[in-house]
Every structure is written in C-alpha cells, then in structure tokens.
N, C-alpha and C positions, 0 to 999 in steps of 0.2 A: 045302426049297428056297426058297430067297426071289425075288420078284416081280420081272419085269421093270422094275419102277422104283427098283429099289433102285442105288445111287450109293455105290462106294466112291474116298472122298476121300485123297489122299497128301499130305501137307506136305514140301515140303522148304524149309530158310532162302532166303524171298525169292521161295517160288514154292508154287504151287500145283497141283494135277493132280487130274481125277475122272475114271474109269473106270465106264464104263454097265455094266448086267451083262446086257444082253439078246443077249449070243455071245459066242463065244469067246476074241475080243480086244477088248480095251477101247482107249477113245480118249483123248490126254491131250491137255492146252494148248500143250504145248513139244514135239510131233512122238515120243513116247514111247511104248511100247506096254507093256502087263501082259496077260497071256496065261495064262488057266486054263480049266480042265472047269467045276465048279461053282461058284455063288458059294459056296455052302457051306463048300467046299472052301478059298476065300480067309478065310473068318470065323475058320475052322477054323485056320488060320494064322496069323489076325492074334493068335489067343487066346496059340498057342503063341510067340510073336513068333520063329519060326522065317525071313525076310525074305526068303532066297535063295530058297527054293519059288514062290514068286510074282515076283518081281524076273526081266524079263528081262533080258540081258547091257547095253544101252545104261541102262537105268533101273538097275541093279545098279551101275556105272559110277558114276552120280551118286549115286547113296547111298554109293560110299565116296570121292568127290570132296569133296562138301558137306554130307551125314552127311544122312540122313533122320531126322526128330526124330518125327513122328507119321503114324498110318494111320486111319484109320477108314471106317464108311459111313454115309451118307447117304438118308434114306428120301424119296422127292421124288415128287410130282404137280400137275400134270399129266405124262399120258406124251407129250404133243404137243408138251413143252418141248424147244426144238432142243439138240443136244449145244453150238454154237456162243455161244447167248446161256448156258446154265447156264456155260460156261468163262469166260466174262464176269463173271459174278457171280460165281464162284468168286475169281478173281483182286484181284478191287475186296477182295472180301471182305481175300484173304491183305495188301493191302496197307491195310490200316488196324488189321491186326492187328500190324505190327511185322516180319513176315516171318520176321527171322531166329533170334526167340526160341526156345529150347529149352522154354519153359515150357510147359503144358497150353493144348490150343486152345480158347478162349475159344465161349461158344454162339451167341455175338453176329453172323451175317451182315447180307451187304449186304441192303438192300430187296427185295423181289422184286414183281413186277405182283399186284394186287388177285385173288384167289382166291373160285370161289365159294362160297357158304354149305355146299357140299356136299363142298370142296373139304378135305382136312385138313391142318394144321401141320405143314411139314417136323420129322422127328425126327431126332435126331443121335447117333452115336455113335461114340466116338473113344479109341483105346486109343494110350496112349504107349511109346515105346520105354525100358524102362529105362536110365537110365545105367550104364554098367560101370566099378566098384568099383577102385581098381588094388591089390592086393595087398601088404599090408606099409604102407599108407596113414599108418598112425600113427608119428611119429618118437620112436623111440627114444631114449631121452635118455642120452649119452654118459657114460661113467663116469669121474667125477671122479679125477684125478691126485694122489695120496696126496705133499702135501710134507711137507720134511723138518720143520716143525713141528708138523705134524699128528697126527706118529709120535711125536716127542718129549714132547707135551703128554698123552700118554697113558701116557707111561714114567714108572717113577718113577725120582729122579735115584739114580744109582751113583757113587759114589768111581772117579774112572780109578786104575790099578792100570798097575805096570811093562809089564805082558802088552799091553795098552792100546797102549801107545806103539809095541812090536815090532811089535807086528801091524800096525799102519799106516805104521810104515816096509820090511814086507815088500810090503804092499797098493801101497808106493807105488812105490817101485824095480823091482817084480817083472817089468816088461814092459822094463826098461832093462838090469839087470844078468842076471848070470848065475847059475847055482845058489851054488855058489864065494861069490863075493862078497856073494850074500846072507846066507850063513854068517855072513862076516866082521861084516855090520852087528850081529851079533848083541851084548847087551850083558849082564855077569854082573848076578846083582843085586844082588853090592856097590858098581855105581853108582849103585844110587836110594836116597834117603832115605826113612824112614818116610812113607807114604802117607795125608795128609788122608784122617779119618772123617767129612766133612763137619761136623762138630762145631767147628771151630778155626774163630778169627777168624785173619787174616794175621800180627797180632804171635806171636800164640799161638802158632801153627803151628812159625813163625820160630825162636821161644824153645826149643821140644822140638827139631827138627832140629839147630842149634846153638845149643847152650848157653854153647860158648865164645866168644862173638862177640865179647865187649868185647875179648876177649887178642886174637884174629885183626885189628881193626880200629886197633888201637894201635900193633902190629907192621907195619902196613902203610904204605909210605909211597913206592911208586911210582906216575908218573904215568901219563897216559894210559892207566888199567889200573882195573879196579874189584874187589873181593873176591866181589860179588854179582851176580846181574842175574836181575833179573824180567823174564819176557818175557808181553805180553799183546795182547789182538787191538786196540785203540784206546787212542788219547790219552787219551780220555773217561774209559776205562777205568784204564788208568796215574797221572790222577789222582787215583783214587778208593782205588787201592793204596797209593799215596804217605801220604794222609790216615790209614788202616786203620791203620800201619805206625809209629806214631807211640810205641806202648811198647815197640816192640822197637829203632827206630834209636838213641834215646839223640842220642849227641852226633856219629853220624857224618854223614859228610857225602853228600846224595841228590841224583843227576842224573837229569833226566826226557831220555830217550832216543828219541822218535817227531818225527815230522816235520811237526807241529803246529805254523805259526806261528814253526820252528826251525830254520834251514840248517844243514848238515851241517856246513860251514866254520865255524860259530858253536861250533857242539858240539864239535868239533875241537881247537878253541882254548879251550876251557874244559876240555878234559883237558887240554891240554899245559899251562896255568899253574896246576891245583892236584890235590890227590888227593883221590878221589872213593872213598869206599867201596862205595856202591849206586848199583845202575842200575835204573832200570825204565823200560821201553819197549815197543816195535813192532820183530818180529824183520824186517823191513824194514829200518828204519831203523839198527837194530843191525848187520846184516850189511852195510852202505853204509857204519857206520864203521870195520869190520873191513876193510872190502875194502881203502879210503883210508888204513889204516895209524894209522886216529885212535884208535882201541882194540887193546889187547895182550890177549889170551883167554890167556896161558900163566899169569898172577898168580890168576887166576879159582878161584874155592874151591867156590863152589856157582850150579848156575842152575837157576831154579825159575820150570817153567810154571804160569800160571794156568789150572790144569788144567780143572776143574769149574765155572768162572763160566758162565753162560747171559745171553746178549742177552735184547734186544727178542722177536727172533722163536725164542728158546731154544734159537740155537744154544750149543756152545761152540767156543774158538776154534778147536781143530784140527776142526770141521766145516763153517771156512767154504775153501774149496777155496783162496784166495790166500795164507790165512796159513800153511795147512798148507803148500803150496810155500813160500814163505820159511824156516819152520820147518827143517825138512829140510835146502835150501840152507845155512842156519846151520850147522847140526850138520856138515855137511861141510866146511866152514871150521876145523876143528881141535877141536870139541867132542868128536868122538866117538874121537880119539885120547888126546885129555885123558882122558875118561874110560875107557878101556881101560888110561892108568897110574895111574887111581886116583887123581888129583889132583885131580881133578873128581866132588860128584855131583851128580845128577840129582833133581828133587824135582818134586811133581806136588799143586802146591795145591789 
C-alpha cells in the first residue's frame, strides 16, 4: 500500500492534473475527479495501461477529446504541502515542458521551496501510453502493368503465318458481324504467298514470291493502278523498304505512298500522268487514295505486309491498334474480293 504522500500525476496536451492518494477521490487542477479503493490498485493499472478502470466519465471525456499521453506518480514531502500550491507547481511545470508533446515526460520540474536536510528528493515515476500501431501500416507496393513490350522483348521472334492474319481479322470484326459473315471473311490459302523464314532480305523475298516480275512489269501499262504495294506502319519505315528493294525493282518504276510531307492531290496527279509499278506506303494513306478514286486495286497482282518488322518499342505493325484498323478498312475496300478471285495474293514479309 503506498503512503499517504504519494501523488499520482496525469498529463494531458497542454494541461496537467495530480491526484493525492490520501481517500478515496482525488483532486485535479481543472475541476476533475479520479476515484479508486487503493493506490495500489491505480499502479496496478497504470502497469497494465488498462485507462478506463481509473478514468472517471468527465476525465474519460477528456482523454478521448485531447488523447491522454502520460500517467504516472509522484513521491512528494512534505505532507503539509497544500493540494493548491502542489497544482501550481504542477502546472508551471507542464508549461515549460511544451505541453502538448506526445514525447516522454522530461524529470525536469518547476522549483520547489528550500527543504530540509531531513527532508527527501521528490521521486518520479511516469509510464507512457503506448502508441497504437494501425494495421497494414506498410504500403504495399502495386504491381507493375506488364506492357506490350515487355512481353515481346522476352518472345522470341516468329514468322507471321496466313493463321496470323485470320485470326485477327476474326479478333477484330467478332463483336460487329455476325457468325455468317465471319465465315465469309474467311480466306483459302491459295491467297498467300510463300511465308518469310525470316531469313530473306526484301529483294530476296520479292524474287522467290515472283519470279516473273520483269514479264508482269513490261506488260503493264495502265495508269492510276500499281502491280504491287507494300503496305507498312511509317514513312520512315517505307523508306527504308524502298532502299532494301533495290535488286529486285530493276528498272521499274516506285511511288512512295504515305502522307509524309505528300498531299494526296499531289499523289493523285502523279498516277494520273504516268504508270507506276510499285507502291509502298501507309495503309492510311493508301485507302484515302482508294477512297478519291486516285488508285485502281482491280490491276493489282500482289500486296505484301510488312509483316514481321518490329519498332522502337518492338512492336509490329498489326500490333499497333490504328494501323491494324486501317489495315482491315483497306481490305474491305475490294482486297479481299480480289483475293477470293484469285487475282490477288497475299504475302506476309
């Protein structure tokens, strides 16, 4: 049981409170009251930091108003020290300490009058309320979004194949047409020419698919109309084919076909005044001449995507979503009737 001089002290931010322990209620600075049996009893509490046992309903109040940060007691003599001057000192005390710090209460009090030699050094002891933890504290680090080159740069590269192209024009009309008409898109496969092993250069390629290109390019000799056309995802791109292509054209004659620095009206008027064997281009800018009436797709012998090129960020062109819409659109501008009479194939460089 501890001595009628023992002093248990409350902090709350900004204020202070001592409770005597000599009966049953104790007295605080701000008209408050704490109310137990034994001090024991309160020690015994403060250990457990159980708070509601001791907190009566107005001090209970204020601890969950302004958060009670610390409790402790205080070992004090004289016992002739009024409750009124210890609230005094108490208080001076709280206010040089900061008040509303959550940190550990410092040993440091106010001054007290001159004690005598007999007298002994106030003792202190002060137990803090832990802080509560909030659960799941640590942030989870979101999980990175797999893009489409991240997936690519780990594949290795495949030859597209006729299967290749059906399948993404079933992928792409499936939600617009109907069972029926998907059928119809379907293509045999003596529309596609032999399939780049990735092994060919463009001439190369060219030369195995058609061998008879000099007779087909001799023979030709209408305008507004090309024998060939490459269709690829950039200008950048189509001048890089043009260059590639340089043992297989010979002496025909090559129109770059993209919208690069090239008004359609310009391109228009360079079919109508001469005949053009090759085209390569942007299926964009291809189907804007189709639409205009400036290119004839019926003279047309062979078109050939550049199937397997990979950009910067390793796409290729039917995975970048705008050219494959163009793509498509094209082919429904009369391609895919051409090729169902066999007067057109298909080749996948």
């Amino acid at each position: 049981m501890a001595s009628s001089d023992t002093l248990l002290v409350v902090k709350f931010p900004g204020h202070f409170a001592y409770f005597e322990s000599d009966g049953s209620t104790a007295v605080s600075g701000f008209g408050l009251e704490l109310s137990f049996h034994t001090f024991d009893s309160v020690l015994h509490t403060l250990k457990t930091g159980d708070l509601a046992e001791i907190l009566t309903p107005p001090l209970a109040s204020l601890h969950r108003r302004k958060g009670l940060t610390e409790l402790g007691c205080r070992m004090w003599r004289p016992k002739s020290q009024e409750p009124s001057a210890l609230s005094r000192q108490v208080e001076a005390a709280s206010d040089g300490e900061g008040g509303g710090d959550t940190e550990v209460m410092q040993q440091e009090t106010a001054p007290v009058p001159a004690l005598s030699k007999k007298t002994k050094q106030p003792k202190e002891c002060f137990l803090v309320q832990p802080k509560e933890t909030k659960e799941g504290g640590t942030k989870t680090k979101k999980r990175r979004k797999k893009k489409i080159t991240d997936i690519l740069a780990k594949s290795e590269p495949k030859p597209g194949t006729p299967e290749d192209l059906q399948q993404l024009m079933k992928d792409y009309y499936s939600s617009r047409r109907s069972v029926i008409e998907l059928e119809e898109l379907n293509l045999p496969d003596s529309c596609f020419l032999k399939v780049n092993d990735l092994t060919h250069s463009l001439s190369s390629y060219l030369k195995e698919v058609c061998p008879k290109w000099v007779k087909l390019r001799k023979n030709h000799n209408e305008k507004k109309s090309v024998l060939m056309l490459i269709i690829c995802s950039s200008a950048i791109r189509a001048l890089e084919l043009i260059r590639s292509m340089t043992a297989f054209k010979g002496d025909s004659k090559v129109m770059k076909l993209f919208a690069k620095h090239i008004k359609v009206q310009e391109q228009i008027k360079l079919l109508e005044k001469r005949v053009v064997h090759l085209g390569v281009g942007t299926p964009g800018r291809i189907k804007e001449l189709v639409k205009q009436g400036g290119l004839n797709l019926n003279p047309l012998k062979f078109l050939v995507f550049d199937w397997n090129w990979r950009d910067q960020k390793l796409r290729r062109m039917m995975d970048i979503p705008e050219i494959r819409k163009e793509v498509f659109e094209l082919l429904e501008m009369g391609v895919l009737s051409l090729c169902k009479s066999e007067s057109l194939k298909l080749g996948l460089f």
